[in-house]
RORO-564802 format. One record per residue (C-alpha): x, y, z; residue number from 1. Coordinates in pm, 1 decimal, always signed. Layout:
X  Y  Z  NUM
...
//
This chain:
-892.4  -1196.3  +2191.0  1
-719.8  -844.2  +2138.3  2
-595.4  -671.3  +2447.0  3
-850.6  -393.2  +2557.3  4
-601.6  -147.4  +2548.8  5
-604.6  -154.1  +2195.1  6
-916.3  -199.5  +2173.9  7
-1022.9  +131.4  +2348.6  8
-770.2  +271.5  +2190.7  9
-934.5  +218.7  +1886.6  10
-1260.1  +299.8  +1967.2  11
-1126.3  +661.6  +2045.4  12
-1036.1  +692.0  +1726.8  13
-1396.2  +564.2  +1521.9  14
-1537.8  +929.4  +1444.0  15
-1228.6  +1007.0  +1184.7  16
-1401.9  +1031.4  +836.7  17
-1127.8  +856.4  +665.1  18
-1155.8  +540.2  +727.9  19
-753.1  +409.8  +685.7  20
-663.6  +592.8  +986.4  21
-881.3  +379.9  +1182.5  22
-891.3  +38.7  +1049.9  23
-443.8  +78.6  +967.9  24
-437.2  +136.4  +1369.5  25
-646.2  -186.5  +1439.6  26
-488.4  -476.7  +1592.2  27
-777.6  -648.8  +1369.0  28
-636.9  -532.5  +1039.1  29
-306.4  -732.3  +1146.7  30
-502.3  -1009.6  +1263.4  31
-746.9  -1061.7  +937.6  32
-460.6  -1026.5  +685.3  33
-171.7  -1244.5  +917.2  34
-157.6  -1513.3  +685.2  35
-21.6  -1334.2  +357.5  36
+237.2  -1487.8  +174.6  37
+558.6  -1295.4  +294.4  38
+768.5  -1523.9  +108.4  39
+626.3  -1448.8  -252.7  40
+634.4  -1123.0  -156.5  41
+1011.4  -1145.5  -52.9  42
+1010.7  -1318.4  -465.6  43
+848.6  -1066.1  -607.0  44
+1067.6  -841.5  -444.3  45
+1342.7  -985.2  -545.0  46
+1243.7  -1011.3  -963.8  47
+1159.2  -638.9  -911.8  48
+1522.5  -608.6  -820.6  49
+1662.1  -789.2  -1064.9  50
+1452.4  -565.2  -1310.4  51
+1533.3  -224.0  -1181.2  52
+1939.6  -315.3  -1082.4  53
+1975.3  -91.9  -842.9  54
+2314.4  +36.8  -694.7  55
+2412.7  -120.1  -375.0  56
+2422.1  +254.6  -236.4  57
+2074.8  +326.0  -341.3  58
+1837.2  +520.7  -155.8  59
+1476.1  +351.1  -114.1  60
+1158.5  +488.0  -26.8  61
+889.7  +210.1  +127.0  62
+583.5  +420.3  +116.3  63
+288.5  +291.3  +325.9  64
+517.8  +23.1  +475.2  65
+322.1  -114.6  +703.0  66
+532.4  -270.7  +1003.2  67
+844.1  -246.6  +782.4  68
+878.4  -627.0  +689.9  69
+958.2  -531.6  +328.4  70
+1155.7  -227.1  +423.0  71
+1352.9  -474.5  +647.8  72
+1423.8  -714.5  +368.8  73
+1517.1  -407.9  +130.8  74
+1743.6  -290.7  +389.1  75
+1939.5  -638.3  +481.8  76
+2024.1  -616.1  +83.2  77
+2257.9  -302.9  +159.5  78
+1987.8  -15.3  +22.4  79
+1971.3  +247.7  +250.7  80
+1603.2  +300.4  +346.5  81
+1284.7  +462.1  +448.9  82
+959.3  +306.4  +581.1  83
+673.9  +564.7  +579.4  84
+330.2  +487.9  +712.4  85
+53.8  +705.7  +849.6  86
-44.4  +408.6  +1117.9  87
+109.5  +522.6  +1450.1  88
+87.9  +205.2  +1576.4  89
+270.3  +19.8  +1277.8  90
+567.5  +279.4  +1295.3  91
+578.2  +240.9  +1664.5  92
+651.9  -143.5  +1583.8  93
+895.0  -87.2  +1303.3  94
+1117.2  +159.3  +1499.6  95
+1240.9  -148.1  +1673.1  96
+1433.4  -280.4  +1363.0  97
+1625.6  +101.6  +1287.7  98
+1950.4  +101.6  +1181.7  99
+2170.8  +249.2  +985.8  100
+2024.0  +120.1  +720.4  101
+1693.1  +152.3  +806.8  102
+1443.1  +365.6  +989.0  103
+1072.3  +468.6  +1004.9  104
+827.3  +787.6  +1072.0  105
+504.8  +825.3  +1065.4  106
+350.4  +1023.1  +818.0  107
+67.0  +1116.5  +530.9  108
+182.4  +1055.2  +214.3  109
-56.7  +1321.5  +80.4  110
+230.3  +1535.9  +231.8  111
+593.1  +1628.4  +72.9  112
+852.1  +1463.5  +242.1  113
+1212.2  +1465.6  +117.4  114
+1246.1  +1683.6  -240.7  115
+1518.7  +1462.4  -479.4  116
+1625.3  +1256.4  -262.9  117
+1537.4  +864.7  -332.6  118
+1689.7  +645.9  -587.8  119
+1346.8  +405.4  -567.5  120
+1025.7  +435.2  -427.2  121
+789.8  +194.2  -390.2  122
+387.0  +167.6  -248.3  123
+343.4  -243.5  -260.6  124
+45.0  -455.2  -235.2  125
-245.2  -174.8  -330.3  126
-150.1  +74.0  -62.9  127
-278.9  +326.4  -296.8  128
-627.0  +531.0  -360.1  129
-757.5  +580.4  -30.0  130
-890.3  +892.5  -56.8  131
-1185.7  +1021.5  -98.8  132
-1106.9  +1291.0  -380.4  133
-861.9  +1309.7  -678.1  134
-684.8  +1607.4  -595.6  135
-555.8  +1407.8  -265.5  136
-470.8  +1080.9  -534.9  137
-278.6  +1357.3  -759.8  138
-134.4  +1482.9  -448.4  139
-21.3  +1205.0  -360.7  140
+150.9  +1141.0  -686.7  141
+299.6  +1474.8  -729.1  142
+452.7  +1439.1  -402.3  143
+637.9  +1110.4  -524.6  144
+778.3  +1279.6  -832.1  145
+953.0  +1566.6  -606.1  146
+1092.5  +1286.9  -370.7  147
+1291.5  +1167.9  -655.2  148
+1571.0  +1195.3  -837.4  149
+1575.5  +1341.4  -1174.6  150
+1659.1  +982.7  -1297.3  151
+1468.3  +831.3  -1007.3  152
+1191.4  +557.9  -1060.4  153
+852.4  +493.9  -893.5  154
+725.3  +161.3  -877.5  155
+325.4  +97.2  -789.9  156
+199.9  -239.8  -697.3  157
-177.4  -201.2  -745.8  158
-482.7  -488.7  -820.6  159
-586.3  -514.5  -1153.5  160
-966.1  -323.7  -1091.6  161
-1120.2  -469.3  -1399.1  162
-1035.3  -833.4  -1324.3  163
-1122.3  -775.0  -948.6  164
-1454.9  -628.6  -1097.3  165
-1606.8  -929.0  -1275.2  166
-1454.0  -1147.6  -1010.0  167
-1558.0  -950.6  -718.2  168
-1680.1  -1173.9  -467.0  169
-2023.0  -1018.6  -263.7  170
-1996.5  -1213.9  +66.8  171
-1715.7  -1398.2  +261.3  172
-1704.3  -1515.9  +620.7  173
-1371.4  -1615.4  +756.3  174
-1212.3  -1727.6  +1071.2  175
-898.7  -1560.6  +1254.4  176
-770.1  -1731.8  +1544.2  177
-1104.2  -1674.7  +1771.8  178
-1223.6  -1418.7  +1545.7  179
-1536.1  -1447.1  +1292.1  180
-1496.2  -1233.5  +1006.8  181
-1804.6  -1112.0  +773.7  182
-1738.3  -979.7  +478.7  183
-1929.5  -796.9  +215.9  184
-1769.5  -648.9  -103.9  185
-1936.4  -428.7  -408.1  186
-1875.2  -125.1  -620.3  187
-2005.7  +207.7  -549.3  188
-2137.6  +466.6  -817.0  189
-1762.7  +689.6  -776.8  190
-1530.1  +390.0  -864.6  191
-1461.0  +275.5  -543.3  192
-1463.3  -102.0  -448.3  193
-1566.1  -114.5  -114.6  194
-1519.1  -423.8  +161.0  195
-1724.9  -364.7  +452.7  196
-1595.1  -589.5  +759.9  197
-1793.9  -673.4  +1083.6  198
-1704.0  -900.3  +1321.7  199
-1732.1  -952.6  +1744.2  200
-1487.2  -1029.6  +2004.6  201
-1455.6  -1005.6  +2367.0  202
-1914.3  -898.4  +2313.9  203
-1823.9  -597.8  +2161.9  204
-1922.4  -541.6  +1740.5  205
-1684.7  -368.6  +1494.1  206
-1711.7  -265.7  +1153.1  207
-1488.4  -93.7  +964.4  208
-1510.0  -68.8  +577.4  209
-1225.9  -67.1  +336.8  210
-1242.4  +186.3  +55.6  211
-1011.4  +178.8  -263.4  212
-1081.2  +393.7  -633.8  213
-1055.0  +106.4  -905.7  214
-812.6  +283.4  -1016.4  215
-750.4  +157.5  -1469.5  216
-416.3  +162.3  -1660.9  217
-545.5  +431.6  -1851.2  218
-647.5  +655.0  -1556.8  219
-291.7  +622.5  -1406.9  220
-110.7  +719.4  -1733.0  221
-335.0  +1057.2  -1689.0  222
-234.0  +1113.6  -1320.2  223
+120.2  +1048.3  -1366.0  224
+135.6  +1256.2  -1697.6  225
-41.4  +1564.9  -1473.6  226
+227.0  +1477.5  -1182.8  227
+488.2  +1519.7  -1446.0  228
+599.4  +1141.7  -1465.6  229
+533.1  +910.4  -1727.8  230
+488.2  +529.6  -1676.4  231
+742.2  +312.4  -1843.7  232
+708.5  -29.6  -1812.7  233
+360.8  -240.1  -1705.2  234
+360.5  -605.1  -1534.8  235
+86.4  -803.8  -1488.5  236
+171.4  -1021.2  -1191.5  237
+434.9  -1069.8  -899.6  238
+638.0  -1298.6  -1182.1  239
+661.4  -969.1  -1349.8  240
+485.7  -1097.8  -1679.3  241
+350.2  -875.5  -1930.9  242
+30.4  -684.3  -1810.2  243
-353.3  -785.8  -1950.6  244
-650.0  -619.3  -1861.7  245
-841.5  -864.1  -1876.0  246
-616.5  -1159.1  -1709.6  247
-352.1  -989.2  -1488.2  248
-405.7  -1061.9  -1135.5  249
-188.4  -735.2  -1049.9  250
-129.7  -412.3  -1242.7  251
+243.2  -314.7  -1156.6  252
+387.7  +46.2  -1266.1  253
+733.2  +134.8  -1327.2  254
+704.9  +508.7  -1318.0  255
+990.9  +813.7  -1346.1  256
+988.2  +1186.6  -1437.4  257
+941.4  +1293.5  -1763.6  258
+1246.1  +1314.0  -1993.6  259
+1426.2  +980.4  -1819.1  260
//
């Protein structure tokens, strides 16, 4: 059972239009995706660093970080970094950890935030194409190309749309602690895969649905080449193997400005 603190607190919140600002402030979101694996993502992590070779000075942007787990682990390596989320409550959490290594704000990333300034940034785990038009996705992107450094590099951890596509899966019912989860995915006619969630607890009924553009490999090299970057290298998984369309479980972009 959540505490009803939360709980009204969320309810306040259910007339925004965009629905990440809602379900991102849920103590339900937390709940229903607890159980990912932290320590493959710690791996992957890891690989990526391996890849990029950072210096041990570098400065790292965690956009979309969540409760800062990964920004935490980034941080305990020496980098000097960022979490930036636009979930109050997750910031709230992650303000905790600060140090001088590390701290948090809340904020949109559809917003500039520091012009040539980061070594790295990185949006992990499809934390990306959440809005609800492409000049807010472009935005978004342009935004991440001023943040940088001229020789800066942007790396985007997104699922591979096609794959999740013909694999989509309609209907799912799960359980959470006390929690029943229902679960109905599809595709809507603008490119969006949508995952509508409804569950009960404590007799009251929630729904929230998750909405992400499908975004392709192709479509991405067109809104970094508007946002003035370029993509230079593709993976295809969290072992950082060589990207498929048609097999790759992940679509992973290692982007910078033009001309590095």
């Amino acid at each position: 059972m959540i505490e009803t603190t939360q709980v009204q607190a969320m309810k306040e919140t259910n007339n925004h239009t965009e629905w990440f600002k809602d379900w991102f402030n849920s103590p339900y979101y937390h709940l229903l995706y607890k159980n990912r694996d932290e320590q493959e993502a710690k791996n992957f992590i890891d690989r990526l660093l391996m890849v990029l070779n950072p210096a041990a000075n570098s400065t790292v942007l965690d956009l979309a970080c969540g409760k800062g787990r990964y920004s935490r682990y980034l941080a305990e390596k020496g980098f000097y970094v960022t979490g930036l989320d636009i979930a109050e409550a997750s910031i709230k959490y992650a303000q905790q950890f600060e140090n001088e290594h590390l701290s948090f704000f809340q904020h949109d990333m559809r917003q500039p935030y520091r012009i040539n300034y980061f070594d790295y940034i990185f949006n992990f785990f499809t934390s990306f194409g959440y809005f609800e038009t492409e000049k807010d996705h472009l935005k978004t992107v342009v935004n991440i190309g001023k943040g940088l450094h001229i020789n800066g590099k942007f790396v985007l951890d997104f699922f591979n749309s096609k794959k999740v596509i013909a694999n989509l899966q309609p209907v799912e019912e799960k359980k959470v602690g006390n929690v029943y989860f229902h679960i109905h995915r599809s595709l809507d006619d603008q490119g969006y895969i949508l995952k509508n969630i409804q569950f009960e607890d404590n007799g009251e009924h929630f729904d929230f649905t998750e909405r992400v553009r499908a975004f392709t490999l192709q479509e991405f090299r067109t809104l970094f080449r508007m946002a003035g970057m370029k993509i230079a290298q593709t993976y295809g998984c969290h072992e950082l193997s060589p990207f498929d369309e048609n097999t790759s479980d992940r679509l992973i972009l290692v982007g910078c400005k033009s001309g590095c």
